[in-house]
N, CA, C and O atoms as CSV, one atom per row, in Angstrom:
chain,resi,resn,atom,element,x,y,z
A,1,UNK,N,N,-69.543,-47.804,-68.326
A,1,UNK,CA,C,-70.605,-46.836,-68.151
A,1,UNK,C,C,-71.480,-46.854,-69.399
A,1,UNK,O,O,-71.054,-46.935,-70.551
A,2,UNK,N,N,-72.796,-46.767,-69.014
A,2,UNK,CA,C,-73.702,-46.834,-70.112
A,2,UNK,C,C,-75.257,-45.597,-70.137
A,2,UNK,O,O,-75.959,-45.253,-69.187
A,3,UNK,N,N,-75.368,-45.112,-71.906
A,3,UNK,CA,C,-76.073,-43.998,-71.936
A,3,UNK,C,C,-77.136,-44.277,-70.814
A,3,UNK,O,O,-77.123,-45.461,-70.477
A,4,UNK,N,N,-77.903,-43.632,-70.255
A,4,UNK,CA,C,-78.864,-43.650,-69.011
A,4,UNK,C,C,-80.149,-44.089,-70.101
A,4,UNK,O,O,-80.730,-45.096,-69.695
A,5,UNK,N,N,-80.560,-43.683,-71.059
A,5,UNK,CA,C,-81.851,-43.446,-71.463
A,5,UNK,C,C,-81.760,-44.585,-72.821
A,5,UNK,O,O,-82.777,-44.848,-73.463
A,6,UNK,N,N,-80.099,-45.354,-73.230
A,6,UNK,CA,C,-80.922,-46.324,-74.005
A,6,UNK,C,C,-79.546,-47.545,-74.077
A,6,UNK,O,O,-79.388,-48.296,-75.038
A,7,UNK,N,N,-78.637,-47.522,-72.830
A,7,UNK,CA,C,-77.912,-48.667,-72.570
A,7,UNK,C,C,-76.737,-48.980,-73.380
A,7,UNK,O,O,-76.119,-50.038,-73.501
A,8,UNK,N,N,-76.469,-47.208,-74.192
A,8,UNK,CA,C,-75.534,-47.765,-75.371
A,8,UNK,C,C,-73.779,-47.305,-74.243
A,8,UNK,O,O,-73.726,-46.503,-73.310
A,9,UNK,N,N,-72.727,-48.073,-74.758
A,9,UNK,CA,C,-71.798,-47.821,-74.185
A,9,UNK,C,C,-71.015,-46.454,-74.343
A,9,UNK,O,O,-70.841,-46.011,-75.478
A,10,UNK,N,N,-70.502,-45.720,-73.149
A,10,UNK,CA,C,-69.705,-44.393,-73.380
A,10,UNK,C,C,-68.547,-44.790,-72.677
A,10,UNK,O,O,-68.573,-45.837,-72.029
A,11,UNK,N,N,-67.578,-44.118,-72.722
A,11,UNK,CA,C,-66.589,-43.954,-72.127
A,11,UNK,C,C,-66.932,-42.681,-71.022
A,11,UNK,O,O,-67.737,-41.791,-71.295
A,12,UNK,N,N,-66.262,-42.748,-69.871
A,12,UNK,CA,C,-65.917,-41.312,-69.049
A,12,UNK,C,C,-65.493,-39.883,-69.479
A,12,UNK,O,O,-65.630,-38.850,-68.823
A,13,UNK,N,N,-64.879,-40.050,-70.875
A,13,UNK,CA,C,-64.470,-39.022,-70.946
A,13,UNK,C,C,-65.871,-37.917,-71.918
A,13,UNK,O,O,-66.167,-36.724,-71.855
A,14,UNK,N,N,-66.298,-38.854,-72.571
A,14,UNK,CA,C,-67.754,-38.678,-73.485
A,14,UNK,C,C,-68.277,-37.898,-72.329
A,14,UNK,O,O,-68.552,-36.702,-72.230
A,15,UNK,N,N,-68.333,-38.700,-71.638
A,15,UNK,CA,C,-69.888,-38.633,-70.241
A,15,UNK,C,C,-69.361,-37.055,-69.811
A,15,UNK,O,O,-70.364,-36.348,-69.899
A,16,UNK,N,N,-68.526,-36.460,-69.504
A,16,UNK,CA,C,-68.006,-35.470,-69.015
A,16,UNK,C,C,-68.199,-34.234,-69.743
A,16,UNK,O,O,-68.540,-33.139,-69.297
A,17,UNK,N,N,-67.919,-34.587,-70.977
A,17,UNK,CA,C,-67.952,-33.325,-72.247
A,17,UNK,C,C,-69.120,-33.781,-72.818
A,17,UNK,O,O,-69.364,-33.028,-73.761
A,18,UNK,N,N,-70.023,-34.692,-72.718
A,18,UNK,CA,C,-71.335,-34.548,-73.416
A,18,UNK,C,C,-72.677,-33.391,-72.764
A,18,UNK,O,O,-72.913,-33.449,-71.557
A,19,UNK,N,N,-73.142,-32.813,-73.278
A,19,UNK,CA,C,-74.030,-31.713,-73.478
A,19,UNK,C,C,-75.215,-31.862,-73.657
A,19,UNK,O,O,-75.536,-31.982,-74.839
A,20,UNK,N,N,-76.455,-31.923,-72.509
A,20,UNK,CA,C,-77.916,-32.175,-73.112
A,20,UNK,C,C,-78.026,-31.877,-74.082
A,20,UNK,O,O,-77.309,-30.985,-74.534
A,21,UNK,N,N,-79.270,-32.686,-75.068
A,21,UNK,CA,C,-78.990,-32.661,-76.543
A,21,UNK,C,C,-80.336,-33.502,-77.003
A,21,UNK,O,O,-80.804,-34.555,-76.569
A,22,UNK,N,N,-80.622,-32.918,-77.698
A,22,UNK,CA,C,-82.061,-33.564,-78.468
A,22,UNK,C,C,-81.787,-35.205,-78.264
A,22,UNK,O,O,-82.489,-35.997,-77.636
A,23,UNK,N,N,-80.431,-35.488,-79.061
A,23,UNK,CA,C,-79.690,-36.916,-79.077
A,23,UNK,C,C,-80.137,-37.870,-77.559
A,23,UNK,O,O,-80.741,-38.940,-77.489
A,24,UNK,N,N,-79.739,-37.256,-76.776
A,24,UNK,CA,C,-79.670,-37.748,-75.853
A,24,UNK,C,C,-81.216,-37.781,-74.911
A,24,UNK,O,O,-81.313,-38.191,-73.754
A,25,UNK,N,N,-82.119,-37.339,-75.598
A,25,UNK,CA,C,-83.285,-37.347,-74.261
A,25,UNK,C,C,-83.801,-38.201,-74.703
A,25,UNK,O,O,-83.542,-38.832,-75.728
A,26,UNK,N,N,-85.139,-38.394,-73.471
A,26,UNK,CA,C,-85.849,-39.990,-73.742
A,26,UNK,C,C,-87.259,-39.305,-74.525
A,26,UNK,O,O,-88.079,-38.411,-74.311
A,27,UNK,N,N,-86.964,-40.328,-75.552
A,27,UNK,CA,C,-88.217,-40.035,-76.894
A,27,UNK,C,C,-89.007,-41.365,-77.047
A,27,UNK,O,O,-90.000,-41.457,-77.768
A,28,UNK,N,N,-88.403,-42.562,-76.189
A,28,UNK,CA,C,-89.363,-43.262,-76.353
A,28,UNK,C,C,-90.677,-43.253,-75.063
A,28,UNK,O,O,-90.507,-43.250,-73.844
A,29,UNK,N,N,-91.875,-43.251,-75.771
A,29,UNK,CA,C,-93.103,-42.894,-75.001
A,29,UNK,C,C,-93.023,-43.891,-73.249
A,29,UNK,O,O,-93.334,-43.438,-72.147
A,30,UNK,N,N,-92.616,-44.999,-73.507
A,30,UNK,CA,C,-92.701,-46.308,-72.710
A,30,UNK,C,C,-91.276,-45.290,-71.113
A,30,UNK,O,O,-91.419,-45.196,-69.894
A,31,UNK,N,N,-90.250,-44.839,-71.952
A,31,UNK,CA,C,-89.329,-44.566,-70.816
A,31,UNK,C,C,-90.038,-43.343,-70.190
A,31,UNK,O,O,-90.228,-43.220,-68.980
A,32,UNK,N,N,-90.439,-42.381,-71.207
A,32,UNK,CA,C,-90.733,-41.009,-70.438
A,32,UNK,C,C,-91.892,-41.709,-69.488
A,32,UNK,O,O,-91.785,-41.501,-68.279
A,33,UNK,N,N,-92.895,-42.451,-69.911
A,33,UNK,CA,C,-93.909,-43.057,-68.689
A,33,UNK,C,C,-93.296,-43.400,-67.888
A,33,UNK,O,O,-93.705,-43.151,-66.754
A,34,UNK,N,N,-92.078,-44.102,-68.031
A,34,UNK,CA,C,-91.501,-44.255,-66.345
A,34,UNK,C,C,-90.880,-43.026,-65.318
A,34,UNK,O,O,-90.885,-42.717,-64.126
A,35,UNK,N,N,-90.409,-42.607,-66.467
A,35,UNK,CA,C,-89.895,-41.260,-65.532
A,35,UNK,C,C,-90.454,-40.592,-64.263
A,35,UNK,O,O,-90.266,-40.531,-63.048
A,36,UNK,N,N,-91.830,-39.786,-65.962
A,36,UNK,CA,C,-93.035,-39.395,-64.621
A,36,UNK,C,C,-92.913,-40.067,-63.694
A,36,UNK,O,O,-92.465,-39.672,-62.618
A,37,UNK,N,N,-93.431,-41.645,-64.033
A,37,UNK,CA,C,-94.044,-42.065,-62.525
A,37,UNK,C,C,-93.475,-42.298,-61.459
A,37,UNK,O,O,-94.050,-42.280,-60.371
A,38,UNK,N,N,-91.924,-42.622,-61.679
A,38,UNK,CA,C,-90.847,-42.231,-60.851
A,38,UNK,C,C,-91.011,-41.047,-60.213
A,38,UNK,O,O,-91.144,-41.093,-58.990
A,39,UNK,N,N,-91.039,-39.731,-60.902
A,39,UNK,CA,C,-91.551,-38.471,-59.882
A,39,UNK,C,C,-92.597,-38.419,-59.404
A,39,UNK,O,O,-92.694,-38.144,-58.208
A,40,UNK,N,N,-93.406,-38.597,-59.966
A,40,UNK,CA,C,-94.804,-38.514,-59.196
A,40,UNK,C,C,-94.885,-39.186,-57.545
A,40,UNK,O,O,-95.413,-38.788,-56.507
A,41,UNK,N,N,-93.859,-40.721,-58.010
A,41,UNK,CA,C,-94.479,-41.771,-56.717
A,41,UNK,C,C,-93.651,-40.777,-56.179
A,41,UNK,O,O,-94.368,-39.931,-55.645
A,42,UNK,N,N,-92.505,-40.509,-56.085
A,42,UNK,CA,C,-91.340,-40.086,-55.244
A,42,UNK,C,C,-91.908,-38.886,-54.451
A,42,UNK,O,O,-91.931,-38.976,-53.224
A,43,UNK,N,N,-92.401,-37.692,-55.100
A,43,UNK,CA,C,-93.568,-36.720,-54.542
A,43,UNK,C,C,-94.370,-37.468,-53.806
A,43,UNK,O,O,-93.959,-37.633,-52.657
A,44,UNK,N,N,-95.161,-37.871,-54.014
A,44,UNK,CA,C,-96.410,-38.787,-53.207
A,44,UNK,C,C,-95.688,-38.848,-51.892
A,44,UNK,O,O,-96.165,-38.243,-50.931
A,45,UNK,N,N,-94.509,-39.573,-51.770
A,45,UNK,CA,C,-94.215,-40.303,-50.718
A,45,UNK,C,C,-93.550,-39.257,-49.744
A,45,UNK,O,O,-93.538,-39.274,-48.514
A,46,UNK,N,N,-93.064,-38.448,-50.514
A,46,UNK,CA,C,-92.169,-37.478,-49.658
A,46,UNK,C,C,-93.631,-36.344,-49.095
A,46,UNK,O,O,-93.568,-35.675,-48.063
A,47,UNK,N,N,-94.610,-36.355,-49.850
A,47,UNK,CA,C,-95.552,-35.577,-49.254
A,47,UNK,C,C,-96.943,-35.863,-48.688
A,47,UNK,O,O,-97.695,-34.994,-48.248
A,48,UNK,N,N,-97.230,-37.287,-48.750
A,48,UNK,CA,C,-98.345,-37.960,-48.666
A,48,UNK,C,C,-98.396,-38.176,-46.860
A,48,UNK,O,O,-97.557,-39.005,-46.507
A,49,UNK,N,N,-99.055,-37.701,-45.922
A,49,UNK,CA,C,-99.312,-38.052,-44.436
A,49,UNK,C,C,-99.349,-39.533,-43.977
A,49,UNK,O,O,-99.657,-40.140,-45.002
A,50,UNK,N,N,-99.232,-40.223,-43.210
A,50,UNK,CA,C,-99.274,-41.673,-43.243
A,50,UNK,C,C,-101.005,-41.551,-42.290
A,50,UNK,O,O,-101.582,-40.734,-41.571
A,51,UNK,N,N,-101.267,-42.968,-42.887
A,51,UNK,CA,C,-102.512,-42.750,-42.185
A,51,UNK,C,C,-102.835,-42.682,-40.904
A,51,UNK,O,O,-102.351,-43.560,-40.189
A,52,UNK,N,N,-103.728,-41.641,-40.258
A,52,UNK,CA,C,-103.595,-41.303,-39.063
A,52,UNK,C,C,-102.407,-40.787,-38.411
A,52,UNK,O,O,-102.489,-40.675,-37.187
A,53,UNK,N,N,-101.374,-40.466,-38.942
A,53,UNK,CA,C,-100.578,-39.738,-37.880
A,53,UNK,C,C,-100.174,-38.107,-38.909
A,53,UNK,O,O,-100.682,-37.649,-39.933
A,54,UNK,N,N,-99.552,-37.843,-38.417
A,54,UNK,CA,C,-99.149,-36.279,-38.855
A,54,UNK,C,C,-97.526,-36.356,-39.734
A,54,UNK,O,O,-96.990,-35.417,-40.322
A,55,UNK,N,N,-97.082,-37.553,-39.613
A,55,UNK,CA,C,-96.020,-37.437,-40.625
A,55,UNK,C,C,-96.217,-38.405,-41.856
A,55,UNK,O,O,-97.048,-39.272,-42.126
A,56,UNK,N,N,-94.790,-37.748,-42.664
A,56,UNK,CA,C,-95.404,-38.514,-44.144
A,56,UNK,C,C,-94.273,-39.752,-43.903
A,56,UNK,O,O,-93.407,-40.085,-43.095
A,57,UNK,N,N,-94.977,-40.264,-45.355
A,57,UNK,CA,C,-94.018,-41.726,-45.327
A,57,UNK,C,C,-92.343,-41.546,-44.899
A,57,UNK,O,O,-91.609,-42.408,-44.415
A,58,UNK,N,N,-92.004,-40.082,-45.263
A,58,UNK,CA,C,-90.636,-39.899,-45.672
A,58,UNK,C,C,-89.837,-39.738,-44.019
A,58,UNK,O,O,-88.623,-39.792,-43.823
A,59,UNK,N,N,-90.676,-39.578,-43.201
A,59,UNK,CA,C,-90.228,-38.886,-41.851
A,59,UNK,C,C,-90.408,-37.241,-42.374
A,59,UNK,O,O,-89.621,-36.388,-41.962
A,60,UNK,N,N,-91.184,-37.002,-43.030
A,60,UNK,CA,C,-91.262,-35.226,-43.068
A,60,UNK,C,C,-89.686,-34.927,-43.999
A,60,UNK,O,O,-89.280,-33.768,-44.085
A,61,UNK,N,N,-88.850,-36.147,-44.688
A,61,UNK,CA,C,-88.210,-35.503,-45.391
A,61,UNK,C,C,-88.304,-35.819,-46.682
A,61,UNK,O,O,-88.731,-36.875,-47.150
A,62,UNK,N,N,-87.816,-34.699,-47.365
A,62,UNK,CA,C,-86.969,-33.376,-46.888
A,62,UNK,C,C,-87.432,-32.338,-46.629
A,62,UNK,O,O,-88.545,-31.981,-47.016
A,63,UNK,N,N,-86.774,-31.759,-46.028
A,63,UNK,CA,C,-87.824,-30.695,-44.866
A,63,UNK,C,C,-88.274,-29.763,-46.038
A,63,UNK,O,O,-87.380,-29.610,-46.871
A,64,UNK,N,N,-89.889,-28.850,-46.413
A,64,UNK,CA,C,-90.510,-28.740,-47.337
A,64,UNK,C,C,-91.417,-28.181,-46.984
A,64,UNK,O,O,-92.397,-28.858,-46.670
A,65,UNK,N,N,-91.506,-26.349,-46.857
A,65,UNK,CA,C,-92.716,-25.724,-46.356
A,65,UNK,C,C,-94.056,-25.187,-47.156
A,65,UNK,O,O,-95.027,-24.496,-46.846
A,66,UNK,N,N,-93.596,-25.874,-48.367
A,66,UNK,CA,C,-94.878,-25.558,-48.837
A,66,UNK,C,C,-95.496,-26.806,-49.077
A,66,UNK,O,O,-96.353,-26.789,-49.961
A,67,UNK,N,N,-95.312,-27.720,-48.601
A,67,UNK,CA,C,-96.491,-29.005,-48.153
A,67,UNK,C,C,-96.587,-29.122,-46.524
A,67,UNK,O,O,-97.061,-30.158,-46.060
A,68,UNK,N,N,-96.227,-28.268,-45.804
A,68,UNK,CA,C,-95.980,-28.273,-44.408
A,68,UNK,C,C,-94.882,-29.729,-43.577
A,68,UNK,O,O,-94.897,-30.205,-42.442
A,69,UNK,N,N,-94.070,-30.022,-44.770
A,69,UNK,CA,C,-92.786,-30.662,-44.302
A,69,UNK,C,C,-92.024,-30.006,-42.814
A,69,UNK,O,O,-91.468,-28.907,-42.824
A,70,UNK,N,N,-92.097,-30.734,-41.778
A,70,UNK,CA,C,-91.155,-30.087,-40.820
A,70,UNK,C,C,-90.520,-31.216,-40.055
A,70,UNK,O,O,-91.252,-32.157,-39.749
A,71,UNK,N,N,-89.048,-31.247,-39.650
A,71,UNK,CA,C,-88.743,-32.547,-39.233
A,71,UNK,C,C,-89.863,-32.742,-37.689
A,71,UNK,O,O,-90.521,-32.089,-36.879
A,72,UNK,N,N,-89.391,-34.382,-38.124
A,72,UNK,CA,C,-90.672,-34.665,-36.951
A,72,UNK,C,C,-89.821,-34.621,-35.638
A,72,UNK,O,O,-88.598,-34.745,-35.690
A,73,UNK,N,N,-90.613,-34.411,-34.252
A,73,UNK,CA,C,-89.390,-34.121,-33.280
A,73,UNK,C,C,-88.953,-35.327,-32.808
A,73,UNK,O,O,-88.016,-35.096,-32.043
A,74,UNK,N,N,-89.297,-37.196,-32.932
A,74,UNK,CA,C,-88.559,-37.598,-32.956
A,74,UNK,C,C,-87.025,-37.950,-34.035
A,74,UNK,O,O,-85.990,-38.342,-33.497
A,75,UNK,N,N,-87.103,-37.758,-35.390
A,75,UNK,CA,C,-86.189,-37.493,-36.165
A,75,UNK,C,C,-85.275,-36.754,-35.433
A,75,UNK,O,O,-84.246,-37.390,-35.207
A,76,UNK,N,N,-85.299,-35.349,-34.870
A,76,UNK,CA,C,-84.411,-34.577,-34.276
A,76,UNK,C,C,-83.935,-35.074,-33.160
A,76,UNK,O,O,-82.739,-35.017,-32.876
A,77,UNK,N,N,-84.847,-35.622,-32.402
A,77,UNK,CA,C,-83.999,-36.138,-30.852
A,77,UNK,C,C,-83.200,-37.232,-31.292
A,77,UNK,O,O,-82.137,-37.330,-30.680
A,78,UNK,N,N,-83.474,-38.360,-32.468
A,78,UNK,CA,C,-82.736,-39.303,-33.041
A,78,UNK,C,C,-81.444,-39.148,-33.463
A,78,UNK,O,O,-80.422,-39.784,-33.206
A,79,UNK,N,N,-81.635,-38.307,-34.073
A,79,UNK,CA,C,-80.436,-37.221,-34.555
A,79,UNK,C,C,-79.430,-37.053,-33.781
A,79,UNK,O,O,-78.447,-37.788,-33.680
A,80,UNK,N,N,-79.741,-35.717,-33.007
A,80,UNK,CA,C,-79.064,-35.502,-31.955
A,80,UNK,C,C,-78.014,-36.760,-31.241
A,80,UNK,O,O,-76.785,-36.779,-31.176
A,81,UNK,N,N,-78.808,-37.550,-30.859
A,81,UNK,CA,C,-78.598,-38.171,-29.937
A,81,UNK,C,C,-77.396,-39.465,-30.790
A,81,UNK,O,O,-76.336,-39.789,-30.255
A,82,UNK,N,N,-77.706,-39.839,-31.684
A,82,UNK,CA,C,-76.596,-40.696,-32.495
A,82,UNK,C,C,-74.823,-39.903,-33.168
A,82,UNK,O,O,-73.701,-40.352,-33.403
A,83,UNK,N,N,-75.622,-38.313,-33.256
A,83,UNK,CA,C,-74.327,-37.357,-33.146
A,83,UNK,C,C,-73.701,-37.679,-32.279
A,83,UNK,O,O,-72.704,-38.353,-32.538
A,84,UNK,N,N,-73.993,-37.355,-30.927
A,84,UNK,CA,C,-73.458,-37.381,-29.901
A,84,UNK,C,C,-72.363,-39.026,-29.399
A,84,UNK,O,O,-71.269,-39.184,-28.859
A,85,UNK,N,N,-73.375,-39.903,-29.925
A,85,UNK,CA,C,-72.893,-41.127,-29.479
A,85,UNK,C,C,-71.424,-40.962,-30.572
A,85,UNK,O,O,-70.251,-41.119,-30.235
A,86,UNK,N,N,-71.823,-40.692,-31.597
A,86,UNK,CA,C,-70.560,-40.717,-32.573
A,86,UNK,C,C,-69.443,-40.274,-32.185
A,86,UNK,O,O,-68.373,-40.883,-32.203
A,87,UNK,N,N,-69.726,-38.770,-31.674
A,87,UNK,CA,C,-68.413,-37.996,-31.281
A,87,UNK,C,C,-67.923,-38.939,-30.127
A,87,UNK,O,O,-66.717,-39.161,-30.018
A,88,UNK,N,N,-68.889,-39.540,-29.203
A,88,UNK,CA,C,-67.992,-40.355,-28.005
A,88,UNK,C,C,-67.677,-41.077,-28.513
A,88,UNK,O,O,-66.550,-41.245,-28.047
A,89,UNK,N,N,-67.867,-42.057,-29.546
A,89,UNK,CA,C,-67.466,-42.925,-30.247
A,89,UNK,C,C,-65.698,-42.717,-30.667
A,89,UNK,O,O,-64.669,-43.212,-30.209
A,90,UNK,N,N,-65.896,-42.041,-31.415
A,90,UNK,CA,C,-64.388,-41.324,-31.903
A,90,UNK,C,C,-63.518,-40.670,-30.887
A,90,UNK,O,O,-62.337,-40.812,-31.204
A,91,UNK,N,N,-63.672,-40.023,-29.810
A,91,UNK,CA,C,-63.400,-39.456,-28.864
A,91,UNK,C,C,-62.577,-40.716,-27.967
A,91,UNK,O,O,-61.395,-40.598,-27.643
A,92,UNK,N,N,-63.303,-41.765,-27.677
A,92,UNK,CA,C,-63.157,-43.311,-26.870
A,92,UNK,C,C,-61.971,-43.831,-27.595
A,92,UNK,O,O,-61.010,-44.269,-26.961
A,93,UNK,N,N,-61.991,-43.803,-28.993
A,93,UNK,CA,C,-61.496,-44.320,-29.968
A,93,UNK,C,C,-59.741,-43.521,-29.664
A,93,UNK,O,O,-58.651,-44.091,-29.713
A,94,UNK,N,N,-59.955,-42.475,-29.447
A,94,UNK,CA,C,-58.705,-41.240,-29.363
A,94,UNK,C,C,-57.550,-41.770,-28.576
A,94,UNK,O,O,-56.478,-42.360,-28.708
A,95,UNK,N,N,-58.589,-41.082,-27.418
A,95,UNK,CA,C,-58.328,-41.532,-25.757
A,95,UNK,C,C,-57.826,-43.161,-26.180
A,95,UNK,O,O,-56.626,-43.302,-26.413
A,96,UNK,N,N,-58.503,-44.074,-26.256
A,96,UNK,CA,C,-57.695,-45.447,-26.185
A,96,UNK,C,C,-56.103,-45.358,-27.123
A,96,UNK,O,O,-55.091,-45.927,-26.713
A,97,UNK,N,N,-56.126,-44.902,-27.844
A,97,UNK,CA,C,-54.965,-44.811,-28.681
A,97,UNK,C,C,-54.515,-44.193,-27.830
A,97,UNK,O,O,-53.788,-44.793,-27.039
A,98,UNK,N,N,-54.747,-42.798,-27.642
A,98,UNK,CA,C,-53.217,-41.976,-26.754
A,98,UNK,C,C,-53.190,-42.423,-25.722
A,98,UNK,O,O,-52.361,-41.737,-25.124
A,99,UNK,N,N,-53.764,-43.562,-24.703
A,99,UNK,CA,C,-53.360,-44.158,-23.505
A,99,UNK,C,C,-52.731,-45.063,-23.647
A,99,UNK,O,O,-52.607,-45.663,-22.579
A,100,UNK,N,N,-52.094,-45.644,-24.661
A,100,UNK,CA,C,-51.600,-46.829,-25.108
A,100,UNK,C,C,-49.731,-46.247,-25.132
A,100,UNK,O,O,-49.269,-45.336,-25.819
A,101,UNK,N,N,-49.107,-46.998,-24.299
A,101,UNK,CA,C,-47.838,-46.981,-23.774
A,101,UNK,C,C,-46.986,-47.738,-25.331
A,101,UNK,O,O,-47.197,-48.925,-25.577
A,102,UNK,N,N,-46.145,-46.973,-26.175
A,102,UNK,CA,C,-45.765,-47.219,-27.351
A,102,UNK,C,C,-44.541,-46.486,-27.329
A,102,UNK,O,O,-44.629,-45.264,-27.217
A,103,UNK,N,N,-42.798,-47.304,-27.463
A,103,UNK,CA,C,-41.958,-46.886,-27.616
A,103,UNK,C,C,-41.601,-47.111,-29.564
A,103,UNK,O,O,-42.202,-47.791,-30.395
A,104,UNK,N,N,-40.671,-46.420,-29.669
A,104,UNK,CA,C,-40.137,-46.595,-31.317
A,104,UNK,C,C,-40.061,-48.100,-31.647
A,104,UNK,O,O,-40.526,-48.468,-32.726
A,105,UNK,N,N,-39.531,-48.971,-30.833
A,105,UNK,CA,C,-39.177,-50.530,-31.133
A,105,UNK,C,C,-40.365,-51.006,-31.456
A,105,UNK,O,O,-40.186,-52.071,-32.045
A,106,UNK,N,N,-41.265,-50.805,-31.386
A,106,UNK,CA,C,-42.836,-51.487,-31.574
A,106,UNK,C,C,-43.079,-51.214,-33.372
A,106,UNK,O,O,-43.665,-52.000,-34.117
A,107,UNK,N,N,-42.608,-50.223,-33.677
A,107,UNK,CA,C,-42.756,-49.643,-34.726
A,107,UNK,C,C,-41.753,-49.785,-36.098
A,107,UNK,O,O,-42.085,-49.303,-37.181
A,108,UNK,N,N,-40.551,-50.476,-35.897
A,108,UNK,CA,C,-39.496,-50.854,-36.157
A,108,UNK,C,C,-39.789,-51.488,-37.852
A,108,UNK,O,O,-40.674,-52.332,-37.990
A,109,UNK,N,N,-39.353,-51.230,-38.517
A,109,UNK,CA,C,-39.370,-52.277,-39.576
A,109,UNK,C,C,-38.514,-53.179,-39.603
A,109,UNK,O,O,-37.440,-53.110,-39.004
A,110,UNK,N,N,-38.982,-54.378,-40.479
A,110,UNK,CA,C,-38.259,-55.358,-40.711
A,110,UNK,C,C,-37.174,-55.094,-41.769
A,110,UNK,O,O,-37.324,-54.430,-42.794
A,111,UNK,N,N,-35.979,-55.764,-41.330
A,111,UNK,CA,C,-34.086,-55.668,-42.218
A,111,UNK,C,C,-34.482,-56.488,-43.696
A,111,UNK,O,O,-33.724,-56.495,-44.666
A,112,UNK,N,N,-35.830,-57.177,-43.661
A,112,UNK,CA,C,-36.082,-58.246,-44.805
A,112,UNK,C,C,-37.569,-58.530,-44.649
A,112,UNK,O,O,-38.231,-58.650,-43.618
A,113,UNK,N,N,-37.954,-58.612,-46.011
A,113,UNK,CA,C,-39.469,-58.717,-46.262
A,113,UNK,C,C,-39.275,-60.280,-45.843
A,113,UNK,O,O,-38.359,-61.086,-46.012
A,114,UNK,N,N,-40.688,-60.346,-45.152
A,114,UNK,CA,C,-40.952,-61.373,-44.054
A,114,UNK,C,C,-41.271,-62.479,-45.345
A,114,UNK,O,O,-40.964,-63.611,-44.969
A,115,UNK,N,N,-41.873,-62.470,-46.948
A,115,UNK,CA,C,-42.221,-63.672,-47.709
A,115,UNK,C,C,-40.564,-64.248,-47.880
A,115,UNK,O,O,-40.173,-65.410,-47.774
A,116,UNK,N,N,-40.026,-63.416,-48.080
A,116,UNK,CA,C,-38.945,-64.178,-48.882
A,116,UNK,C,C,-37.615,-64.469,-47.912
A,116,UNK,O,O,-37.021,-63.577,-47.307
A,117,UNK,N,N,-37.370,-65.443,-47.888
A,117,UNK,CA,C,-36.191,-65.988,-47.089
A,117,UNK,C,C,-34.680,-65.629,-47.572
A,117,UNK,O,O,-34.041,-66.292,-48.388
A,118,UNK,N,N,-34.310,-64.660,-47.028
A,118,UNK,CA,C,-32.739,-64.264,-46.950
A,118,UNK,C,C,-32.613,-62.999,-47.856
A,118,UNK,O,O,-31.674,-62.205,-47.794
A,119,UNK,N,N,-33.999,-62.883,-48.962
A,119,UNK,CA,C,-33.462,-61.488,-49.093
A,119,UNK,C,C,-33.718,-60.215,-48.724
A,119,UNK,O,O,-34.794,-60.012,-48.162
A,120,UNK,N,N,-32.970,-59.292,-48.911
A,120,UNK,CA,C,-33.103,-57.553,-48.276
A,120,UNK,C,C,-34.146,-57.201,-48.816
A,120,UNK,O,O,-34.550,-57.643,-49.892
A,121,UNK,N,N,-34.634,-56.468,-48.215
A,121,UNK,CA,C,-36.138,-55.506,-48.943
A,121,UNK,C,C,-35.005,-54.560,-49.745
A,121,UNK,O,O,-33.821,-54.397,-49.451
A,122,UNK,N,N,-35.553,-54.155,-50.540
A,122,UNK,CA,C,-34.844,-52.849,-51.515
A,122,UNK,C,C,-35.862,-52.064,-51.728
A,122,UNK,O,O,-36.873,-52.693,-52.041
A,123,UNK,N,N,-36.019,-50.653,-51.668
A,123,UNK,CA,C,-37.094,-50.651,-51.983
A,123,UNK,C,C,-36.560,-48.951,-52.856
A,123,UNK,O,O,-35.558,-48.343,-52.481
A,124,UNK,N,N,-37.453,-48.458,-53.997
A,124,UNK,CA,C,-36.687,-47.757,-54.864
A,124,UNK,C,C,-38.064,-46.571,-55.069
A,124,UNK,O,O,-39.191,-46.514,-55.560
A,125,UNK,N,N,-37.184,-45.820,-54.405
A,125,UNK,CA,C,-38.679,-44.368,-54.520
A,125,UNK,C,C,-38.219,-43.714,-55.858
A,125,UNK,O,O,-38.809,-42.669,-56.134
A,126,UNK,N,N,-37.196,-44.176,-56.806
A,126,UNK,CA,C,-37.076,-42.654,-57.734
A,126,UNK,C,C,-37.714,-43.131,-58.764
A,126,UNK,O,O,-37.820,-44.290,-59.165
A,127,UNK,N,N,-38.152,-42.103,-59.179
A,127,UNK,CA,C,-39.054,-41.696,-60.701
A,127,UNK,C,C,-38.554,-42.754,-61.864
A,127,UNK,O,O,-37.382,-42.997,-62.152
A,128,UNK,N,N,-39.536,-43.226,-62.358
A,128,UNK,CA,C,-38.866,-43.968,-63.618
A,128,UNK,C,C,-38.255,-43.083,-64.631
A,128,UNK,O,O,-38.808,-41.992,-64.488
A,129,UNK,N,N,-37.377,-43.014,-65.595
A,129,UNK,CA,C,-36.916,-42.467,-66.669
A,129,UNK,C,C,-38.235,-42.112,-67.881
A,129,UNK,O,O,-37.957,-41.590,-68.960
């Protein structure tokens, strides 16, 4: 992981307990110009109309009433409608599993790990010392 504003290396634990800080903001003229213009375009786009129609570049998002942001009503029927497919999706997904005829023997483990020839699996759940 590296500082955002000048590429120097931190650790995670820095990044967590570090504290906005004079140190840390962008003082060189060249980054803060990008910043802005990073917000600016990003505004623009999220609020700018496309030409000739009534929505903006963004699809009207994020929804935003003081530029008259409102989802557009195909966005919503899109919406809707891929919800829906999802839940049947998962639902299909269910149903095929619980129609599926499955006794314990299917499920069975093996007496010996299948790489190694002749020996027992052992396998050791307790806590190391």
């Amino acid at each position: 992981m590296t500082n955002w504003c000048d590429n120097t290396p931190i650790s995670l634990r820095t990044a967590a307990t570090n504290k906005p800080s004079r140190k840390t903001a962008l003082t060189a003229p060249e980054k803060q110009h990008q910043m802005a213009a990073f917000f600016w375009w990003t505004a623009w786009a999220a609020s700018t109309n496309r030409p000739g129609q009534e929505i903006t570049y963004t699809n009207n998002w994020p929804h935003e009433p003081l530029v008259a942001n409102a989802p557009a009503s195909a966005s919503v029927v899109w919406s809707i409608i891929s919800f829906v497919l999802l839940l049947a999706a998962v639902g299909g997904m269910v149903w095929y599993f619980a129609s599926q005829n499955r006794t314990a023997a299917e499920h069975a483990l093996p007496h010996q790990y299948p790489l190694q020839h002749g020996t027992p699996v052992r396998l050791n759940f307790s806590r190391p010392a």
